[in-house]
N, C-alpha and C positions, 0 to 999 in steps of 0.2 A: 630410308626411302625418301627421294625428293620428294618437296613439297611443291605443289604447284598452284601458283593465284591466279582465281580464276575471275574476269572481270565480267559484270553482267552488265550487255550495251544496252539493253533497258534500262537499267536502273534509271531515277531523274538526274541525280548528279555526273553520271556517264554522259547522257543525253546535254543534259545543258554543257558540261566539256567539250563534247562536240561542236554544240553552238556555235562557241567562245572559238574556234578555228575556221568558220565560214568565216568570209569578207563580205560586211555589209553593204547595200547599194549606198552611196551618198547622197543624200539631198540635202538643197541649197538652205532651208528656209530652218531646217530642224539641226542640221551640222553646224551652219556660222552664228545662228541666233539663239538656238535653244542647247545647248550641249549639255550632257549628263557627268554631273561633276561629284567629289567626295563628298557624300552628307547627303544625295538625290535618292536611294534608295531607302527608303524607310520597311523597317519590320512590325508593318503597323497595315491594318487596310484604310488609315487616312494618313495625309501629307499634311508639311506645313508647311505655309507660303509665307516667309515672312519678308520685308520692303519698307524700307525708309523713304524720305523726301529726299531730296537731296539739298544743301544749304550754303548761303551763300553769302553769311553775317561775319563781320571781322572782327578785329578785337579792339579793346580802347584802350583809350590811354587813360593812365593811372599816375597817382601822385605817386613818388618813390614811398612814403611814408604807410600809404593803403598797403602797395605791394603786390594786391592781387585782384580782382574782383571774381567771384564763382560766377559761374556760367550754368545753364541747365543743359545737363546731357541729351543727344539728341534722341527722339523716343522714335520707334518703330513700329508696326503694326504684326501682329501675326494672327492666319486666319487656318483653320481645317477646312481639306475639302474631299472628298473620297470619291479615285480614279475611278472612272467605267471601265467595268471586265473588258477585252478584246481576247476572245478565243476563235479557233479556228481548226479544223480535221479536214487529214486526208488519207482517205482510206486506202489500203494497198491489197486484191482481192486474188484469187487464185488467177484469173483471166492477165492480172497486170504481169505476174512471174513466168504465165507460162511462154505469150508472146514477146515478137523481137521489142526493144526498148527504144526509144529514142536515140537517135544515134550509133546505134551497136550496129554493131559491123552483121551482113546476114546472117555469115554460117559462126557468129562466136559462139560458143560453146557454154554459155555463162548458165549457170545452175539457180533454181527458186529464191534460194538462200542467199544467192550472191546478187541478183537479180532485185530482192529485196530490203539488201543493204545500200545498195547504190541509188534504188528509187526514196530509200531513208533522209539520206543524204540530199535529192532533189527537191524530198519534200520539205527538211528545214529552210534549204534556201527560199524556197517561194513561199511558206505562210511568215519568214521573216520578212520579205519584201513586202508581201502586203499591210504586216502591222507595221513596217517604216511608213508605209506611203499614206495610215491612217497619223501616225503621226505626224509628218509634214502637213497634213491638212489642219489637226491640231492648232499647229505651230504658226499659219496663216491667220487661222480665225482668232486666235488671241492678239497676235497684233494687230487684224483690224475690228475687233468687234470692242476688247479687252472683255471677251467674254466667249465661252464656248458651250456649242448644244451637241450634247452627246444622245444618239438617238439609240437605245438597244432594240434585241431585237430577241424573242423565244426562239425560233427558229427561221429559216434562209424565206425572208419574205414576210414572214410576221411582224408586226412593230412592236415592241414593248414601252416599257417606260422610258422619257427623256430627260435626262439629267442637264440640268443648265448649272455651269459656273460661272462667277460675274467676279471680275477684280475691280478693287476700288468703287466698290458699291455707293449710288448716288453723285459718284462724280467720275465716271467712266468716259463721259461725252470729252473732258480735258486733252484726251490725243488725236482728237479732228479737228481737220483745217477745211474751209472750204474757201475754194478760188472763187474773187471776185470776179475773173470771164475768168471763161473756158480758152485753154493755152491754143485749141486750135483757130481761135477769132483773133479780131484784128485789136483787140485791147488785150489779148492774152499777154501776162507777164509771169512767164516761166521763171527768170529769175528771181524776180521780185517774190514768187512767191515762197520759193525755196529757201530765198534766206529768211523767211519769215518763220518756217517752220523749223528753220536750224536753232533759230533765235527761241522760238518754244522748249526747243529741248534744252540750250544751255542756259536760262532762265531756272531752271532745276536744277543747272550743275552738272549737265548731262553733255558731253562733247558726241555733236552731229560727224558718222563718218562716212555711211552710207546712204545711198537714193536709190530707192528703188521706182521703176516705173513698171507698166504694166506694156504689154507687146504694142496694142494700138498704140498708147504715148509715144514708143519709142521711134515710129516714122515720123508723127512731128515734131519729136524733142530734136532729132539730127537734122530736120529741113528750115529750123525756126530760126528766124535773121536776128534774132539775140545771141543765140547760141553759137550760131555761126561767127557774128562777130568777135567771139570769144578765143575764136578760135583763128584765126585771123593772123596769119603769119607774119604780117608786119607789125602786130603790139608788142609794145616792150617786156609788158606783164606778163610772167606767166601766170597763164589762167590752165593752162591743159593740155589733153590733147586727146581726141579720139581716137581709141587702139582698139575696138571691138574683136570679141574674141569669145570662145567659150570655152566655159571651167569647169560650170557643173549639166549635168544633163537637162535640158529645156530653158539653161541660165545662159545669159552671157552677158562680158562688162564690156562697155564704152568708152573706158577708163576713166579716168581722175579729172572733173573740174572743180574752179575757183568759184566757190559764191560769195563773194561778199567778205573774203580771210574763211572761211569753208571749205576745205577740203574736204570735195566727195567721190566715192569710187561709186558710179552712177554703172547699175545693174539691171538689168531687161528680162522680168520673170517670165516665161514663156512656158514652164512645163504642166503640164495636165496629168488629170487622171478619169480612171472613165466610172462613172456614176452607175447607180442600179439600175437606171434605164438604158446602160451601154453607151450614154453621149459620152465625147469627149469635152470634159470643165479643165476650164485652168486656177488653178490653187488662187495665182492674186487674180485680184480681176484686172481685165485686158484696160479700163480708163484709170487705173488707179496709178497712186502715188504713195510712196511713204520715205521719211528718212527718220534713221535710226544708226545703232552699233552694233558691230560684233558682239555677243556674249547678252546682251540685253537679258535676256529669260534663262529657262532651266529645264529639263525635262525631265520630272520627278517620275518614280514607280513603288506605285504600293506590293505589299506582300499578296502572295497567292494562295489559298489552304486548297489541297487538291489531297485526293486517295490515287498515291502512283500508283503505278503498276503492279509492282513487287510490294505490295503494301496490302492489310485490309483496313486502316487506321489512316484519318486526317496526319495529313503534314504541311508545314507553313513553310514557304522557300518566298525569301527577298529575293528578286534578281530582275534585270529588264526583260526577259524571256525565262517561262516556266514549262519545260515540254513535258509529254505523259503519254499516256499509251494505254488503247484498247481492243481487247482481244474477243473478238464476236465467234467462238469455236464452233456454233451451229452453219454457221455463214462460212467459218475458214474464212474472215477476214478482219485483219488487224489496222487502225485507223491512227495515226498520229498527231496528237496534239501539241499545238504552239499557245501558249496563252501571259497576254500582258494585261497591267493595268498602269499605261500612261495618262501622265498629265502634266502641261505645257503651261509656263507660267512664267508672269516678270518677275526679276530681280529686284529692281527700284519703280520708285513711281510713274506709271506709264511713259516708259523709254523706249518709245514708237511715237511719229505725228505722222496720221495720215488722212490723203485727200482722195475722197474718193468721185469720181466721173467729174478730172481733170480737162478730158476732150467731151466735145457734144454733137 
């Protein structure tokens, strides 16, 4: 008699499978600066953060007869810090299966059961978009704060406890620059200031590749008679050129100028998100500034213990998305959960300079 395997698309590991086959939204801030790399998942419910200086001592010279001099290895810091839950359900009710769906054609024929796989499926995609776009918020506030306030909450509206983490404790203030004027006055020096803060970061050993500005900057930064001259098709230097354009949703780049031997791919953050009070916020702030590099930070995720579904017993699952499932049989309705615990964090020693209410 054949045998037949039978898969159960509940299970978690079926479900997170699934996952793993949705195409996530990209954001600018969490994709090019924080990416999640081999060793960022921990099976632990704390992370480690660990970050060197970076250094910039040479060697000596030595008599042939010494040969050698020891040197001290360079030391590094490592700290624990333990992610805030982000969970999130949506429930799927008789009313959702019996009516036409989104999309669906009038008279399609599609059944409770089919009806309920497909709103399955709609509903990974959107509690994953919402825990991405908590993470890009994340991924903001660690490079400008080098610090982040995670606010939980008991339930939709409740506040619970707020979890604060702070990198480089006692000397955080190290990655702000504050402009002597403001770029949009008449002593404003745009360039001047930026190579100052490229100079900040390779002082550490740190090579400046990016500038980011914030939407207000970006009308002065293209009308400012510095920048302009830079641009200036009769200079023999290449310094640049502006090619604006966009790449990622609410981003776009300016292209590449010369500050100073700087080469920066100068960036215009413009995307938002909308707040518990339904305003629309933009993630950087609209006067700000910052230069930095690709890869800078990390985006770590702690383990989850959850009782799946098919389960009456705690289980721990590592992964960047833990999904689960509850079954209300008095109600006849089943609710699907997404659940992370990120946390957004630098590499090396504050490798971000930023300036914040550049215009006034």
């Amino acid at each position: 008699m054949p045998v037949t395997n039978t898969i159960d698309i509940f299970s978690t590991y079926t479900m997170m499978a699934v996952l793993e086959q949705i195409t996530p939204e990209t954001f600018f801030f969490k994709d090019r600066y924080f990416p999640t790399g081999e060793g960022d998942i921990f099976k632990s419910d704390e992370v480690l953060v660990e970050y060197r200086r970076g250094s910039r001592k040479m060697a000596a010279f030595v008599t042939p007869r010494i040969g050698a001099i020891p040197v001290e290895r360079r030391g590094y810091e490592v700290h624990k810090y333990e992610p805030a839950y982000t969970g999130l359900s949506h429930p799927i009710t008789l009313d959702d299966l019996t009516k036409r769906g989104f999309g669906e054609a009038l008279y399609y024929n599609s059944t409770p059961a089919q009806r309920a796989l497909k709103l399955q499926k709609e509903d990974y995609a959107d509690l994953d978009s919402r825990i991405i776009r908590r993470e890009e918020w994340m991924a903001v506030q660690t490079m400008i704060n080098n610090a982040c306030t995670m606010q939980e909450y008991y339930e939709d509206g409740t506040k619970g406890e707020k979890r604060y983490v702070q990198f480089f404790e006692g000397e955080s203030s190290e990655h702000l620059y504050t402009a002597a004027n403001k770029w949009n006055s008449d002593k404003g020096n745009i360039i001047g200031d930026v190579k100052v803060m490229c100079r900040l970061l390779s002082s550490r050993g740190l090579k400046a590749e990016d500038l980011i500005i914030g939407s207000d900057v970006s009308d002065v930064f293209c009308n400012n008679p510095a920048i302009l001259k830079l641009l200036d098709a009769n200079l023999k230097v290449n310094f640049g050129s502006i090619d604006e354009k966009i790449e990622y949703p609410g981003i776009s780049t300016l292209g590449v100028l010369n500050f100073g031997g700087h080469r920066l791919k100068v960036w215009v953050a413009d995307n938002t998100y909308e707040d518990e009070d339904g305003n629309d916020v933009p993630y950087f702030p609209a006067d700000g500034a910052m230069v930095t590099f690709p890869g800078c930070g990390h985006l770590m995720y702690g383990q989850i213990s959850q009782i799946p579904y098919d389960s009456i017993d705690f289980q721990t699952f590592a992964a960047k998305r833990v999904p689960n499932l509850f079954i209300d049989r008095k109600h006849s309705t089943r609710s699907l959960v997404l659940a992370a615990r990120p946390l957004a964090a630098p590499k090396v020693y504050c490798p971000y300079i930023f300036a914040n209410k550049v215009i006034g």
